[in-house]
Every structure is written in C-alpha cells, then in structure tokens.
N, C-alpha and C positions, 0 to 999 in steps of 0.2 A: 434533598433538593440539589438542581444542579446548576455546578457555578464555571464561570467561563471567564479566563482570563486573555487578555492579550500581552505577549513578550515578545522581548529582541531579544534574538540571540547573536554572536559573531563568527566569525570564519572566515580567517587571511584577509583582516579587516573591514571584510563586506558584512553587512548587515541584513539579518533574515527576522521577519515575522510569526508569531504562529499565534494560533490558540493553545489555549489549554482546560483542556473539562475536567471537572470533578464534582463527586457528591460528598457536597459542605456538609451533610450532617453526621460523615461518618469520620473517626478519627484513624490515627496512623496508615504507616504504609502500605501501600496495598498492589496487584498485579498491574504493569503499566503497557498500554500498545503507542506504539507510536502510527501516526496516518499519513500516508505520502498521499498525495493530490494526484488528481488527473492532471491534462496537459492543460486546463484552465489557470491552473494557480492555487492556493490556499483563496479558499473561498467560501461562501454559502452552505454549499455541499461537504463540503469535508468537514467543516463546524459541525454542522448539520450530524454526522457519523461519528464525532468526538462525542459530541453531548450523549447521542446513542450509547457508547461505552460506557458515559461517565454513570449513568443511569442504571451498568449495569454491575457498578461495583469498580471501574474500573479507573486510572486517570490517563487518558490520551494526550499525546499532542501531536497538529498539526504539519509536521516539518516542512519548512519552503525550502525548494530545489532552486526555487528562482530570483529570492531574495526581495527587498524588503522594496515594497511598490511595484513591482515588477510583475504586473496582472493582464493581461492580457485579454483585448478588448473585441477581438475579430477570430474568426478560426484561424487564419493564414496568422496573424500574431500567435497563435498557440501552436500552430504545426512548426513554426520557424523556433522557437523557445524550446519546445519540447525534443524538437530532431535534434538541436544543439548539442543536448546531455545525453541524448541515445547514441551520438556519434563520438560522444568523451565521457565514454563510462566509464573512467577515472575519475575526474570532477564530478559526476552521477555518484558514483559511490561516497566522495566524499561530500555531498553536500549531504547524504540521509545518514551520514556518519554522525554529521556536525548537529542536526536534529536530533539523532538518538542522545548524543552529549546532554543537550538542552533536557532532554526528558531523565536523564539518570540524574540531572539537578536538580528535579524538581525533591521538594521534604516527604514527598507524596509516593514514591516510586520505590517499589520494592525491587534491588537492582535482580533479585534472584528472578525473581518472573517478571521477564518481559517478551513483548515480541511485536510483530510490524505485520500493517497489511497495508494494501494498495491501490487504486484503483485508475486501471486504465496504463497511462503514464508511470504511476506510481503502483503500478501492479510491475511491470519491469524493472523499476528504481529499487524495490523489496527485491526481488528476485538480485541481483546485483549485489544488495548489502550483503546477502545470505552468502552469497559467491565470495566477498569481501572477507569472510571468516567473521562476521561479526558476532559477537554470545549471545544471543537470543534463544527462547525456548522453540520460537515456532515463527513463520513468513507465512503471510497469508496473501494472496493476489486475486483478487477480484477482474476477470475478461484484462487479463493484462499482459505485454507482450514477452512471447516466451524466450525467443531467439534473444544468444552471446555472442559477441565472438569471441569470447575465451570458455569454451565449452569445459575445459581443463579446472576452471578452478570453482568447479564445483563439490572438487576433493575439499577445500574449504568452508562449506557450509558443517554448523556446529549444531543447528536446530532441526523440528521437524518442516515441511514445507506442506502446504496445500494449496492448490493449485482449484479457485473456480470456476469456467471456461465456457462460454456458448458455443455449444455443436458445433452453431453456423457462422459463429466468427470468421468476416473474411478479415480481419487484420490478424488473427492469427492462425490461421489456417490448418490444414492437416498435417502439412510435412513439416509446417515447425512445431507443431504438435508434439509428436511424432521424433523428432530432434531430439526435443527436451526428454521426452520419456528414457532415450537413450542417454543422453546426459546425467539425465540422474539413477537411472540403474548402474551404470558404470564407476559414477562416483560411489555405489550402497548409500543414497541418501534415503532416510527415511519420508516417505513423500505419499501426496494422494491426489487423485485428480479425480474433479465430477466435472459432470458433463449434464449442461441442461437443454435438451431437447427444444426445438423453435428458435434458442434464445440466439443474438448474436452481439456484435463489439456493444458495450456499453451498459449492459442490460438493467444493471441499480443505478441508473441515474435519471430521470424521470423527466429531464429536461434533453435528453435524447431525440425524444417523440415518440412516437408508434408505429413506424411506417418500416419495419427489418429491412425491406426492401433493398432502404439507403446504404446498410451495413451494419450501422449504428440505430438502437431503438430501445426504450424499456420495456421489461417485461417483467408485470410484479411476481408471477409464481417464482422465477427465474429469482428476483430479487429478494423475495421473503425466504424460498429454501435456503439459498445463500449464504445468508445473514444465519439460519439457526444452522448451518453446518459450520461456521465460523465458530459460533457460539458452544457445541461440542466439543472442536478442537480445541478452546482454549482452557474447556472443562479437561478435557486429557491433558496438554502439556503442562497444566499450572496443579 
C-alpha cells in the first residue's frame, strides 16, 4: 500500500516542502527518484507521479524549487517563478541539489541507486542537476526545456540521460533540439532521446487540455509510452 508523507526540508535557511511516497508494506532500502515539478509548484500532479513510483517499488520525493507556500496561482505567477531559476541556474541547481539531500535522508533510500526525472520546468531543473555533476544513475525529462547556457558542463554529467520530447514542441523546438544533441555527443554522455509523433509541450499532464493547437496539450499515447520507456530505463540503470 501506498503511504505519502509531508516534509520540511532547509536550504540557506529557507524552507521547502515535499512529498514523499512509499510502499508501507515493504521493508528496507530500496531504488529512490526524486520528482522536480513543473512551473506550477509541488502540487497535485507531482504527488500524483510520486505515488505512481511508490507503487512501483520505488520511494520518490517531490523537490520544491520554490519553497515552502510558494504555489502559484495564475500562469503569469508561474511564468515569473519559473523564468526566475531558468535565468539563475546556479540557485536552479542548487535548490534540486537541496531536494536530492532531503531524499538520500530518507531510511528508505538506497543511496546506490538513485536518479531524477522532470516535468516541464523540472525537466530542465534534472537536466541542470545532471550538468551539476550530481551521482545519480540516470536524469530522466519529460517535454522539458533542453537549452544551457553552459553547454560545457555537460562534461560533468555522471549518469545516463533520457531525454522524452514532443516532435511538435514549440517551447522546445528543433534547433534547441538539435543544440542538446550536440551538447551531449561532445560531452560522450551516455543518452537517448524519443520523439513522440503529434505530441507537443506538456503532453503527461492532462490538465493541459487537448487543443496542441495552443502549444501545450495532453496526449495519453504520448503519455502512457512515456511513462513505460521511463520504466525500462530505470530497469537498465538500477
């Protein structure tokens, strides 16, 4: 069964929230992901993706980028929160630093196998940590923004990367596509990238809507393949 906690964690004495999922009926340590949020926040949805983990063996936690109440109630509040840490991906890195912390504390967490996935917001926030040199087995990003501007320290990624992406993403486009592929062949990172056909920005989150039109839209093949190509990679890295 699965059990869902809430925690403070701290960080240059600001305070951050998360979840944390597990399955209560099983004992010791076991493989942990940690979950960066979209630009909404730690929220519904990302509980929602822990518990998913926890379900499958695994114990997640949430990491907040944005700290503790700091939820975001409008888009223009999440575009302005969000742009913040994409434009000091120092602070970016270290706040999914200060989460990964939280999660190798847990009694739960097998420090050997870990790794992070992302969504949206937090599909660049993972891509960053990985940049960061952090020891993770594996980054995983879900339609999340590819472009650094330190294309360089990609020589510091320690993990594998994979990379899930709608064709028709326009927030991330071809040529930063494109960028990153170069990025990471240059660094020899071990990496993979799928590409889902129709799908475009946002495509596993179902409060999107349905209209690609906008740019942003769910689309469940897009988001059930997804999810079981995740679920392979972490059968290979773990």
């Amino acid at each position: 069964m699965v059990s869902v906690e809430t925690i403070e964690y701290r960080d240059d004495g600001e305070t951050f929230e998360a979840f944390v999922a597990y399955d209560g009926t099983r004992e010791g340590r076991r493989p942990a992901i940690l979950v960066i949020h979209d630009w909404w926040g730690v929220g519904p949805y990302t509980r929602s993706r822990a518990e998913q983990l926890a379900g499958l063996g695994y114990v997640a936690l949430t990491a907040d980028i944005y700290g503790k109440g700091k939820r975001p109630q409008t888009a223009e509040e999440a575009a302005q929160l969000a742009g913040r840490y994409k434009a000091d991906r120092a602070t970016l890195r270290k706040r999914a630093r200060a989460g990964l912390e939280a999660l190798k504390g847990s009694p739960l967490t097998d420090q050997a196998r870990m790794a992070a996935i992302g969504y949206c917001f937090g599909g660049t926030a993972v891509l960053e940590l990985a940049r960061s040199g952090a020891d993770l087995k594996g980054f995983v990003t879900f339609h999340g923004g590819l472009a650094t501007p330190t294309p360089g320290d990609a020589g510091h990624i320690r993990g594998k990367v994979l990379v899930l992406h709608g064709a028709d993403d326009p927030v991330a486009p071809r040529d930063e596509v494109l960028a990153f592929e170069e990025e990471m062949r240059q660094a020899g990172v071990d990496w993979q990238m799928v590409f889902y056909g129709g799908a475009v920005h946002s495509f596993t989150i179902p409060s999107a809507g349905d209209d690609p039109s906008v740019g942003a839209a769910y689309n469940e093949k897009a988001d059930r393949r997804s999810w079981e190509a995740m679920k392979s990679f972490f059968k290979e890295i773990f």
